[in-house]
N, C-alpha and C positions, 0 to 999 in steps of 0.2 A: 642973865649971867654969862660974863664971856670962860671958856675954858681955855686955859695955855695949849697950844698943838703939844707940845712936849710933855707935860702932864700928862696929858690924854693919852698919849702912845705908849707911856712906859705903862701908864695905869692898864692898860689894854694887853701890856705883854704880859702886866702881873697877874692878869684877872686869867688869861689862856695857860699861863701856868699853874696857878692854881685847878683849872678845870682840867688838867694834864693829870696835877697828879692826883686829887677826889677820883679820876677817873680810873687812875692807876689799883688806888686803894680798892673801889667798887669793881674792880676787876678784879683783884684777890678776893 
């Protein structure tokens, strides 16, 4: 399976901001 470079980058910003803010929450 080939992945689009552009897919894969935004997926990758989505995925860091989510662990942004689960980490934010797990810090409260």
């Amino acid at each position: 399976m080939v992945l689009i470079p552009n897919s894969s980058v935004i997926g990758n910003k989505i995925y860091l901001l989510l662990q942004k803010l689960t980490g934010q929450q797990s810090g409260q």
